[in-house]
VOGU-3710 file (C-alpha; in Angstrom, 3 decimals, decimal comma):
1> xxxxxxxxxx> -33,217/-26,242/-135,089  -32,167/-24,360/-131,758  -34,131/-25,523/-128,664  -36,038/-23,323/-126,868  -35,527/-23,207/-123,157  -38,040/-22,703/-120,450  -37,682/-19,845/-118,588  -36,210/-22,474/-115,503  -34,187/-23,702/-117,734  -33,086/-20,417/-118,504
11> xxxxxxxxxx> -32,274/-19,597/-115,064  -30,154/-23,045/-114,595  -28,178/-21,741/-117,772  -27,088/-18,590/-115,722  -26,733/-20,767/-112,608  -24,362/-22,891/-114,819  -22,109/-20,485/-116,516  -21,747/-18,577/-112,613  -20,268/-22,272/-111,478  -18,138/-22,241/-114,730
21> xxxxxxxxxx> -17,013/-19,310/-113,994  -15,689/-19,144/-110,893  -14,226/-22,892/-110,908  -10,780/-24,185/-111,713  -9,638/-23,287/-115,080  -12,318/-20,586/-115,147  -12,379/-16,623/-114,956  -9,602/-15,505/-112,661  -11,299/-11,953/-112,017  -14,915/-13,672/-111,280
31> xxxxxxxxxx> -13,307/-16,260/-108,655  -10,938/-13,860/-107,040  -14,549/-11,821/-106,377  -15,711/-12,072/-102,488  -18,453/-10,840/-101,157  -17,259/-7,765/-100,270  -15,571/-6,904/-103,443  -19,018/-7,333/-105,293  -21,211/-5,121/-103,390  -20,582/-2,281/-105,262
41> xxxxxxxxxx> -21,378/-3,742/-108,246  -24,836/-5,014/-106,508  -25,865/-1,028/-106,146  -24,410/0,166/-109,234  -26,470/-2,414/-111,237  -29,544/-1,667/-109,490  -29,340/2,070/-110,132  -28,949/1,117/-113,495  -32,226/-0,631/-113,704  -33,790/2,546/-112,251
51> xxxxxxxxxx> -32,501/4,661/-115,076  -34,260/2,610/-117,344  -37,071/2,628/-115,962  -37,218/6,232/-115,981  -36,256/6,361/-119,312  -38,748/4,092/-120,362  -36,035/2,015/-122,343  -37,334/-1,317/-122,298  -34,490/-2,695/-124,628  -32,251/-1,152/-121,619
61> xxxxxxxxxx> -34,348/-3,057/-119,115  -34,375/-5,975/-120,143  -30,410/-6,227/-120,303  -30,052/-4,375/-116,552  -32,653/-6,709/-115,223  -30,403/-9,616/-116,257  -27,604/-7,733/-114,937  -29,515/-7,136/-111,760  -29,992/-11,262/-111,792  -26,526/-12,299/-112,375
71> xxxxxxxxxx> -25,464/-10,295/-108,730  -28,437/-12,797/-106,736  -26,485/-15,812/-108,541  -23,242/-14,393/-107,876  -23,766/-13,768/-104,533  -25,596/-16,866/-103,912  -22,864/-19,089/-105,723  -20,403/-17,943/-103,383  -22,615/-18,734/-100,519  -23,097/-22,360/-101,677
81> xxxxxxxxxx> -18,973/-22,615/-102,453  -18,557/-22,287/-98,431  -21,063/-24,348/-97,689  -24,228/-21,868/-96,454  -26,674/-22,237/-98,802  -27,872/-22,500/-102,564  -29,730/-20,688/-105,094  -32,734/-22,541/-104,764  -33,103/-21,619/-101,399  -33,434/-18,065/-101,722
91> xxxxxxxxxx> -35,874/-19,132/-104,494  -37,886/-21,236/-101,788  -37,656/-18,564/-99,194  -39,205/-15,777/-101,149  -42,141/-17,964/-102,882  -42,849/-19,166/-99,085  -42,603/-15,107/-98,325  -45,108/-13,887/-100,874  -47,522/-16,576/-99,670  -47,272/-16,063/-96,130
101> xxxxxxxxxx> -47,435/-12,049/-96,456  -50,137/-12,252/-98,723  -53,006/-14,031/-96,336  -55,732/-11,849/-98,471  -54,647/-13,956/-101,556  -53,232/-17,481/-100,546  -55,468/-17,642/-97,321  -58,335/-16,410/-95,544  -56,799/-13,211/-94,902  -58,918/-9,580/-95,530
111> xxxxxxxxxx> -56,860/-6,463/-97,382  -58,740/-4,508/-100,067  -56,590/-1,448/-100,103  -53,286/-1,468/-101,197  -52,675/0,866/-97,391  -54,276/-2,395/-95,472  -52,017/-4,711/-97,591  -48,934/-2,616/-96,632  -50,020/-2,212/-92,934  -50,738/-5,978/-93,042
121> xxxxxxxxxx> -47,662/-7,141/-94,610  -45,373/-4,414/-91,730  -47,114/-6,709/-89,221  -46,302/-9,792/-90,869  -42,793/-8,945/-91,197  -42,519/-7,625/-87,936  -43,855/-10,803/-86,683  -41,367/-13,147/-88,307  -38,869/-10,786/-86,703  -39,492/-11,288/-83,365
131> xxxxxxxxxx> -39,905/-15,313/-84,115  -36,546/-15,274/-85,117  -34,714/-12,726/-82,374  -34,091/-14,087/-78,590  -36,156/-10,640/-77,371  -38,482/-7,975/-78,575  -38,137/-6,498/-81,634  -38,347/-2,766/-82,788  -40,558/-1,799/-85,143  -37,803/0,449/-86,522
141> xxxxxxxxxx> -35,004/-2,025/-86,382  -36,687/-3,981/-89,141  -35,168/-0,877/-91,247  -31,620/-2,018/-92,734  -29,337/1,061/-91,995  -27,296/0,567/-94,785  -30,149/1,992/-97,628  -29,567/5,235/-99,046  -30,277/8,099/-95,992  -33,238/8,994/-98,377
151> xxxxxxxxxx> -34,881/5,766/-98,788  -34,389/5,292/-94,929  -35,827/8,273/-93,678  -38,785/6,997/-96,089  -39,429/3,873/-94,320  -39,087/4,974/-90,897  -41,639/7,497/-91,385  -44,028/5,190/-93,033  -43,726/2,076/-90,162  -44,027/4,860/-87,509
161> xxxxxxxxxx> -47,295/6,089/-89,073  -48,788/3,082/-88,996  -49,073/2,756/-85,625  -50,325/6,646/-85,071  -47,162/8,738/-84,628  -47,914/10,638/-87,210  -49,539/14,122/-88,115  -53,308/14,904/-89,016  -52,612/16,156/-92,264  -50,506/17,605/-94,521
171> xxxxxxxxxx> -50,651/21,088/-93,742  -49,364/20,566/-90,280  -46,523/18,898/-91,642  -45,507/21,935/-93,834  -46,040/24,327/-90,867  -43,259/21,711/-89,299  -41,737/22,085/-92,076  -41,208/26,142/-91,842  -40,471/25,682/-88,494  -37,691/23,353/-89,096
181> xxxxxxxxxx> -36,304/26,104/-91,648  -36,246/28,832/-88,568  -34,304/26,491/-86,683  -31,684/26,018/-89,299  -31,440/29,967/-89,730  -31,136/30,366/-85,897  -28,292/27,418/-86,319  -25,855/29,666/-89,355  -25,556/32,029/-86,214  -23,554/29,395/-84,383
191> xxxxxxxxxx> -20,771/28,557/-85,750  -21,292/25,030/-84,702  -20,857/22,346/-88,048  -22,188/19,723/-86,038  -25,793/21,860/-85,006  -26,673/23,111/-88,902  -25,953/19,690/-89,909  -28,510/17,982/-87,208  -30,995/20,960/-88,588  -30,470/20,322/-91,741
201> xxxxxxxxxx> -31,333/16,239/-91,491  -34,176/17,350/-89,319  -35,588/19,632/-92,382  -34,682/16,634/-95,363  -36,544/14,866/-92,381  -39,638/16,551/-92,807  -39,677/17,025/-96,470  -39,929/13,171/-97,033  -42,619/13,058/-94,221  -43,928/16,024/-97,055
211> xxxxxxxxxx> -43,624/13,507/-100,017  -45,078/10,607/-97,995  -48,154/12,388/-97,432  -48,751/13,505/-101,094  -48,013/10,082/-102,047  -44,695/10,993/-103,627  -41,495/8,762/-103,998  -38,603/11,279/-102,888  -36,126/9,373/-103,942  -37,638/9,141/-107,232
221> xxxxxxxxxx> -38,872/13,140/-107,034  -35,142/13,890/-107,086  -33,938/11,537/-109,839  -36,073/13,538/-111,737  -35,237/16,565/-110,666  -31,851/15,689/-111,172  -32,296/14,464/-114,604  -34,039/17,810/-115,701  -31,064/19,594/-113,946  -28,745/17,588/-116,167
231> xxxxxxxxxx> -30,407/18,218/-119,024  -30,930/22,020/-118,739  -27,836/22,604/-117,650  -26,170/20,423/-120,592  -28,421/23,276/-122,613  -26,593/26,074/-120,683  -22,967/23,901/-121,936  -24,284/23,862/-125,496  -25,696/27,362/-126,211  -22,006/28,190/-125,085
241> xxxxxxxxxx> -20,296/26,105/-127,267  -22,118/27,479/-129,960  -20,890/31,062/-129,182  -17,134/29,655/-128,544  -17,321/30,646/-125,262  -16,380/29,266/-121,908  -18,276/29,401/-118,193  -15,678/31,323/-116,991  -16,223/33,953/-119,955  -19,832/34,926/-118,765
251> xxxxxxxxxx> -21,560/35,815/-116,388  -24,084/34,531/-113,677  -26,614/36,733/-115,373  -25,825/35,211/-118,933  -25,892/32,093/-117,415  -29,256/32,620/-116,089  -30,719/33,765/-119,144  -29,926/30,474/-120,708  -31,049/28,272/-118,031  -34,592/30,275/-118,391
261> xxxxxx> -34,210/29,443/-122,480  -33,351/25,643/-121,405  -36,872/25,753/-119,559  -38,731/26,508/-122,315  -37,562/23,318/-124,834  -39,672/20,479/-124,383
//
């Protein structure tokens, strides 16, 4: 009879095979990996857990999430190979994070909101920041640059909010929001690149500062848009097929006329 494993257990397994893997006498392509080389893989596999989600495809989950795992154990397997540190203590350092930023739970700490836990656990963060820096830390340089523009923009508008640079309300920030679309008109009459691009971030700008206030993930607002674009435009490629016909036998108005017939399928 097979053995069940704990879930630990489990997690040793995958710790295991990664040492296997990338010893002597094991995979050539996994120990000529650095950590360089691997990053790409690190985004591409967390993407992919995204898509599942959206999909709902729990089957599909449960794979990227192990897929997802496998880049921590990579990463951190290389990291114990030159000496820095081991698995285990990036397990230790987030348990002792999710204590320590959750007083309200662990402690004698007060948050009833999920807004007062957030602002609480900026502070916290923001905290252990300046513990660990030889000066004064900014509240925005706790924001990693290297995040997607979208997801940045996101959190730089949310930690400057918390501490009251921010607008009353939402309609003021869609009044900004036409304003900022003036600007870029004024900006296609010079024929300046470098201008309509700054206008152009300054308007995405504002339309996240849009989604923040109505409590909307943009970056998740336009996977979704871009997954109903996909799919009513693969309608448009199908209908087409169907006629034997090609995009570059029909017209924008044709073309039109389908996407509006794509619309209506559920």
């Amino acid at each position: 009879m097979e053995t069940q494993l704990h879930t630990g257990d489990k997690f040793q397994r995958l710790v295991d095979i990664m040492a296997r893997l990338r010893s002597p006498g094991g995979c050539p392509w996994d120990a000529k990996q650095t950590f360089d080389s691997i990053k790409s893989y690190l985004v591409e596999e967390t993407y992919e857990v995204m898509d599942a989600v959206d999909a709902r495809d729990w089957d599909s989950l449960r794979e990227e999430l192990g897929d997802l795992m496998l880049q921590a154990v990579f990463f951190a397997r290389m990291a114990e190979e030159e000496g820095r540190f081991q698995i285990g203590d990036s397990l230790d350092a987030i348990n002792e994070k999710l204590v320590r930023r959750h007083p309200h739970v662990f402690s004698d700490g007060d948050a009833s909101t999920p807004e007062e836990v957030k602002r609480r656990w900026d502070e916290i963060k923001a905290a252990e920041k300046a513990e660990r820096a030889d000066g004064p830390v900014g509240l925005l340089a706790t924001v990693p640059r290297s995040m997607p523009a979208l997801v940045e923009a996101s959190q730089i508008a949310s930690r400057a909010a918390g501490v009251g640079f921010d607008w009353e309300n939402t309609e003021q920030v869609i009044e900004k929001l036409h304003e900022e679309l003036r600007e870029l008109a004024e900006a296609r009459r010079n024929p300046s690149h470098e201008e309509i691009e700054g206008e152009l971030g300054d308007l995405l700008f504002v339309v996240v500062n849009i989604a923040r206030f109505l409590k909307v993930d943009p970056e998740q607002a336009l996977r979704r848009t871009n997954a109903k674009f996909r799919k009513r435009f693969a309608h448009i490629e199908d209908r087409l097929n169907e006629q034997g016909k090609t995009f570059g036998q029909v017209s924008i108005g044709e073309m039109e006329a389908l996407w509006q017939e794509a619309k209506t399928q559920p």
